[in-house]
Backbone as CSV, one residue per row, in Angstrom:
resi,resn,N_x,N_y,N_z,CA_x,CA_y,CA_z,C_x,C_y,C_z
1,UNK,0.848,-1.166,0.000,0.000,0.000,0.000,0.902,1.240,0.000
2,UNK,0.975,2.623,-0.870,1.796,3.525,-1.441,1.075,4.130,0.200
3,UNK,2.255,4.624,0.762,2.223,6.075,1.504,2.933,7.275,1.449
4,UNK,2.388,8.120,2.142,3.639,9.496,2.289,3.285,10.429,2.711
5,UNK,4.004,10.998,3.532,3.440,12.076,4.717,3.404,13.344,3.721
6,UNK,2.567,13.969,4.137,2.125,15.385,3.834,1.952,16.059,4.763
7,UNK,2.735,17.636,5.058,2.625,18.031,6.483,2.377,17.615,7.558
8,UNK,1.766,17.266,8.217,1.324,16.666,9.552,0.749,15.361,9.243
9,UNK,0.271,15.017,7.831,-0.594,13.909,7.883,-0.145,12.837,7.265
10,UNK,-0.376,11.735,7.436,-0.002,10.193,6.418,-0.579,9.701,5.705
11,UNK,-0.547,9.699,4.283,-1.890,9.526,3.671,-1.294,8.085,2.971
12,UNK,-2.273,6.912,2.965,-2.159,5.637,2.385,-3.371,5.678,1.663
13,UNK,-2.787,5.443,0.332,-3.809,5.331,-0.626,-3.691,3.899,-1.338
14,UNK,-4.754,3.200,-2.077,-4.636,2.089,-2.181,-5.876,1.550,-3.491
15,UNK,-5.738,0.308,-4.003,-6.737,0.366,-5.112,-7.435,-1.269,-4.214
16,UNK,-8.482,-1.838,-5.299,-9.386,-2.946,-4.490,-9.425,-3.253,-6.173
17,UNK,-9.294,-4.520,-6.278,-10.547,-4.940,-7.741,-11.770,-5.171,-6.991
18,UNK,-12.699,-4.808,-7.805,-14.137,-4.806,-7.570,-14.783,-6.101,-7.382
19,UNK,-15.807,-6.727,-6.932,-16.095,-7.856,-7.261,-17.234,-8.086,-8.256
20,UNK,-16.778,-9.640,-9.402,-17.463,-9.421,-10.487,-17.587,-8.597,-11.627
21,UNK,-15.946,-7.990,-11.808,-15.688,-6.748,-12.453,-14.076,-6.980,-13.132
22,UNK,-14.055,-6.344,-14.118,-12.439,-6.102,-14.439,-11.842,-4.565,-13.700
23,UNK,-12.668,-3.690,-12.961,-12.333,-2.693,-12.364,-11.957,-2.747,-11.617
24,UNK,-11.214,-1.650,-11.020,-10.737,-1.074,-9.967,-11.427,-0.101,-9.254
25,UNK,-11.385,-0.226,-7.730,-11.555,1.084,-6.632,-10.300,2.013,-5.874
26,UNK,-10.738,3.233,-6.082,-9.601,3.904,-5.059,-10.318,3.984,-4.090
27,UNK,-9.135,3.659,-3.250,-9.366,3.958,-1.490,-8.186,4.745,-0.736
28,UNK,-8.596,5.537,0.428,-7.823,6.115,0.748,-7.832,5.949,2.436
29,UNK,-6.862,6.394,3.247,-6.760,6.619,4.484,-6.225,7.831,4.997
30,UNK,-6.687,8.711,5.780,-5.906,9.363,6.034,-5.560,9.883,7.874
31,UNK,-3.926,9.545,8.353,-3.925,10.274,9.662,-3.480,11.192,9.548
32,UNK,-3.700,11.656,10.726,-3.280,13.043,11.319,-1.882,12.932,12.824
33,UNK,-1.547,13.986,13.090,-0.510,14.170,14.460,-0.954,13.460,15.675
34,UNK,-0.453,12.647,16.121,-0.649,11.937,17.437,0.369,12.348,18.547
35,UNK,0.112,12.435,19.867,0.582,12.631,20.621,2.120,11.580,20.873
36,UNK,1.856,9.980,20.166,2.550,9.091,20.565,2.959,8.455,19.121
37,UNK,4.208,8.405,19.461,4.792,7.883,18.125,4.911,6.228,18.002
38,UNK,3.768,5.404,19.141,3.409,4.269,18.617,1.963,4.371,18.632
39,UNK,1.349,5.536,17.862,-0.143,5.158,17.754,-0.317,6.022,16.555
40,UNK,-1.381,5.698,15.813,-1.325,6.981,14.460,-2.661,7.346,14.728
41,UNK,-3.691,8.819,14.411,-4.609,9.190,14.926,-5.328,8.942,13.346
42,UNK,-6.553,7.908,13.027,-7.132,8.042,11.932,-7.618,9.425,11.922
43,UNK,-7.825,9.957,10.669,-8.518,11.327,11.000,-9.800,10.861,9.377
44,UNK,-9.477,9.749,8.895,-10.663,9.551,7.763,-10.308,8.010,7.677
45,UNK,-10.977,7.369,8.166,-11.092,5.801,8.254,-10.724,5.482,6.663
46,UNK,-10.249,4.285,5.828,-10.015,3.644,4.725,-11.232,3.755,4.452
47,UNK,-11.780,4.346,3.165,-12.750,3.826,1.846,-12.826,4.281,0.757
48,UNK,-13.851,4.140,0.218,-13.556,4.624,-1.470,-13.427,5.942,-1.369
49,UNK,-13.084,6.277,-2.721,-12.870,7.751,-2.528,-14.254,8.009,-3.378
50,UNK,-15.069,7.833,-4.438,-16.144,8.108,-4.632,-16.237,6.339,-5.739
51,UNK,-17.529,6.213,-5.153,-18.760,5.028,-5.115,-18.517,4.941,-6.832
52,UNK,-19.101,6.145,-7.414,-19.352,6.428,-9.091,-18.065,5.738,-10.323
53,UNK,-16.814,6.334,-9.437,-15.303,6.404,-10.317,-15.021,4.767,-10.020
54,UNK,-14.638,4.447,-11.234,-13.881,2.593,-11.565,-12.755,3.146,-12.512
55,UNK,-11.887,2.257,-11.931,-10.290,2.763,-12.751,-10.182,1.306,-13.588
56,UNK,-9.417,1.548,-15.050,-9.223,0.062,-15.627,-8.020,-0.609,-14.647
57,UNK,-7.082,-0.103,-13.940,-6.349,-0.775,-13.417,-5.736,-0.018,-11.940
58,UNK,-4.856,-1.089,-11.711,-4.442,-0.413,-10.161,-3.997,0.960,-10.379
59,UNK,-2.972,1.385,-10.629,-2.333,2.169,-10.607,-3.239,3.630,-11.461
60,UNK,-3.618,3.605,-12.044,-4.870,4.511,-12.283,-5.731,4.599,-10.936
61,UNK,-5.972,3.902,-10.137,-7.132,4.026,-9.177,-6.244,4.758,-8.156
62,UNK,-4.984,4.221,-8.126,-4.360,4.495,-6.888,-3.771,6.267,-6.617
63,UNK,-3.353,6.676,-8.209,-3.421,7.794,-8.227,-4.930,8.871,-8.524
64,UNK,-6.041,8.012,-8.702,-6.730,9.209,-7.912,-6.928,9.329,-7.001
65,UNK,-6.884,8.117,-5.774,-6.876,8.129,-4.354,-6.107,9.304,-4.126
66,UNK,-4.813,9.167,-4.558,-3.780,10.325,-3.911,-3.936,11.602,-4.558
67,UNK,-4.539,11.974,-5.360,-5.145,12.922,-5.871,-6.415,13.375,-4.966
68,UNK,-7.524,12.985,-4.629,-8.080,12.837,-3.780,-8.156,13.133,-2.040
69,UNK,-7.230,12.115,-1.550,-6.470,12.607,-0.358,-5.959,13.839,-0.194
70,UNK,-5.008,14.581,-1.516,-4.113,15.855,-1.215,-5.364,17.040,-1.345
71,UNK,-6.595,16.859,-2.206,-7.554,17.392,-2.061,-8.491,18.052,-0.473
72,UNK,-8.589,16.619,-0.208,-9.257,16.623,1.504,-8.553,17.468,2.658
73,UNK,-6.919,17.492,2.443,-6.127,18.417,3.225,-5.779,19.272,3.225
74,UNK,-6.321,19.917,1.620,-5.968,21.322,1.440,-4.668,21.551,0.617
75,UNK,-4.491,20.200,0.243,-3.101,20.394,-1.004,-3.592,20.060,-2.141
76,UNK,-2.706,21.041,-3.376,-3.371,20.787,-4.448,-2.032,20.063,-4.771
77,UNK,-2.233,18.865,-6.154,-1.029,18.566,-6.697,0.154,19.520,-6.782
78,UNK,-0.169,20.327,-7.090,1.184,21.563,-7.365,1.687,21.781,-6.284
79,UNK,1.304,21.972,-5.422,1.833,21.714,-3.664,2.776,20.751,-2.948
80,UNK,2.312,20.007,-3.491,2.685,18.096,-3.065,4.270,18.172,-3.123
C-alpha cells in the first residue's frame, strides 16, 4: 500500500478490484498528528474515494486516491 506524509498527515492510498468486475476502486486513508509515536490518529477511516469512479487498473485508481487525499487536506497537486 503507497504512503507518504504530507505536512502533519499520512496519507495511504490504495486500489481494491471490484467484485465481479475487471475494475478497480480507489481507497484512501488518512492520519493526522498523534501525541505518541506508537499510535497513528485516523482522521478519515479507509474507503472509497467516490462510489461512481472505476479505474481500468491499479495504478490509475491508486493515483486518484492520492489525488483525492491531497484534495481533503488542502493540497493541491502543485503543492505536493
Amino acid at each position: 500500500m503507497p504512503s507518504e506524509t504530507v505536512r502533519e498527515y499520512e496519507i495511504a492510498y490504495s486500489s481494491v478490484k471490484l467484485p465481479d468486475s475487471e475494475h478497480w476502486g480507489a481507497m484512501v486513508t488518512i492520519y493526522g498528528p498523534s501525541s505518541s509515536p506508537m499510535h497513528r490518529n485516523c482522521v478519515f477511516p479507509e474507503q472509497r474515494v467516490s462510489i461512481d469512479m472505476v479505474f481500468d487498473d491499479a495504478a490509475a485508481a491508486e493515483t486518484e486516491a492520492r489525488k483525492a487525499a491531497l484534495r481533503m487536506i488542502g493540497q493541491g497537486e502543485r503543492d505536493a
